[in-house]
N, C-alpha and C positions, 0 to 999 in steps of 0.2 A: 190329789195329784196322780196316786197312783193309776187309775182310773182313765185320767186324761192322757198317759201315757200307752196303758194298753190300749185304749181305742186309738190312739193315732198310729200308734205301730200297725193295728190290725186294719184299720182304711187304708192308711200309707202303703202297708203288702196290695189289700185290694188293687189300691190305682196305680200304685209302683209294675203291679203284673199287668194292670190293663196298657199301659204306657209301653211297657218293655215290650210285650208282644205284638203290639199293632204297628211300634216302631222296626220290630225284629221284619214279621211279615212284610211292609213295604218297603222296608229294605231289598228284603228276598227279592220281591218284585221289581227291583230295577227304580226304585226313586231314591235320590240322592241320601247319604246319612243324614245331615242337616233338615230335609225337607220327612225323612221316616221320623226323625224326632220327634220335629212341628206337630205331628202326625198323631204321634203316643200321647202327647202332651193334651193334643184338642181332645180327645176319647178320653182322656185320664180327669179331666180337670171335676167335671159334674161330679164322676163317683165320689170324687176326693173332698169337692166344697159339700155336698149333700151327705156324706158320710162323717165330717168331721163337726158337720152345725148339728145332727142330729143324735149323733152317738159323744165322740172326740168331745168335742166342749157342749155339753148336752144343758149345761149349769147356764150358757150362758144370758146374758139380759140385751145383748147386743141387738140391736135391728137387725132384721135381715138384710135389709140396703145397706147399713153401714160395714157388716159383718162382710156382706159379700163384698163390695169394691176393696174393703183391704186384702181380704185373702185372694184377692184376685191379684193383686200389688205383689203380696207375698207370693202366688205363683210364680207370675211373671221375672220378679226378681230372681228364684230358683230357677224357672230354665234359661234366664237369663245365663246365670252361672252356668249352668246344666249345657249350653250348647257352646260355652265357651271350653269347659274344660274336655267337653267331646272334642273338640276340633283338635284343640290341642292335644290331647289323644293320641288320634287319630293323625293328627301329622308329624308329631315327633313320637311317636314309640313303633314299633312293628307289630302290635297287639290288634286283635280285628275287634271288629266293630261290634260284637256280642259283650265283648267283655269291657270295654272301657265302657259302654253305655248302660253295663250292670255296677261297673266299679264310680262311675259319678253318680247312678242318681244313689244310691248308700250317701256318699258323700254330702248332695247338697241336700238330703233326708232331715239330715240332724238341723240346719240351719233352716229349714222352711219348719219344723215346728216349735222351736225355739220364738221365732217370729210370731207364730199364728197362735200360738200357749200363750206369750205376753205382748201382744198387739192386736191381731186380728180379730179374735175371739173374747179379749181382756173385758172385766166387768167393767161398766161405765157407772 
């Protein structure tokens, strides 16, 4: 367990930083917060699914086809979360947009490996 934790902390920083900077940069850029998310998110996902079937849950007996459409379920479900509590954010506090979008994905962090430690990746 121990094990499955340092590697998803250590993927999770990986794709956590590739997300946060591609979302930061198109922001810069002039596209929408919602649409810089989208953004982080599509560049984040491969590190994050390839990082945590090879490292992360490295034990597991999972398919790859079955392995992938769940943790693909379980992304989607986190930015699901992840573009709601931006918005909300972002329309009810005066905080910019660096920091609420560092302060959720911490947030839906814990809940997407939760998931993907006892569903996505679970031994069949």
């Amino acid at each position: 367990m121990r094990a499955s934790v340092l590697g998803f902390i250590s993927v999770g920083a990986l794709a956590a930083g590739v997300h946060y900077i591609v979302a930061l940069l198109s922001h810069t850029w002039g596209y929408p917060a919602a649409t810089a998310n989208w953004m982080g998110f599509l560049c984040a996902f491969p590190v994050s699914y390839l990082g945590h079937r090879h490292w992360s849950f490295r034990g597991t007996q999972a398919s790859h086809a079955a392995a992938f459409v769940k943790f693909l379920a379980v992304a989607l479900f986190g930015f699901l979360g992840n573009q709601v509590l931006l918005w909300l954010g972002l329309t009810y506090t005066p905080l910019p947009f660096w920091f609420v979008l560092g302060a959720v994905m911490v947030i839906v962090a814990i809940s997407t490996w939760l998931l993907s430690r006892f569903w996505a990746f679970q031994h069949e």
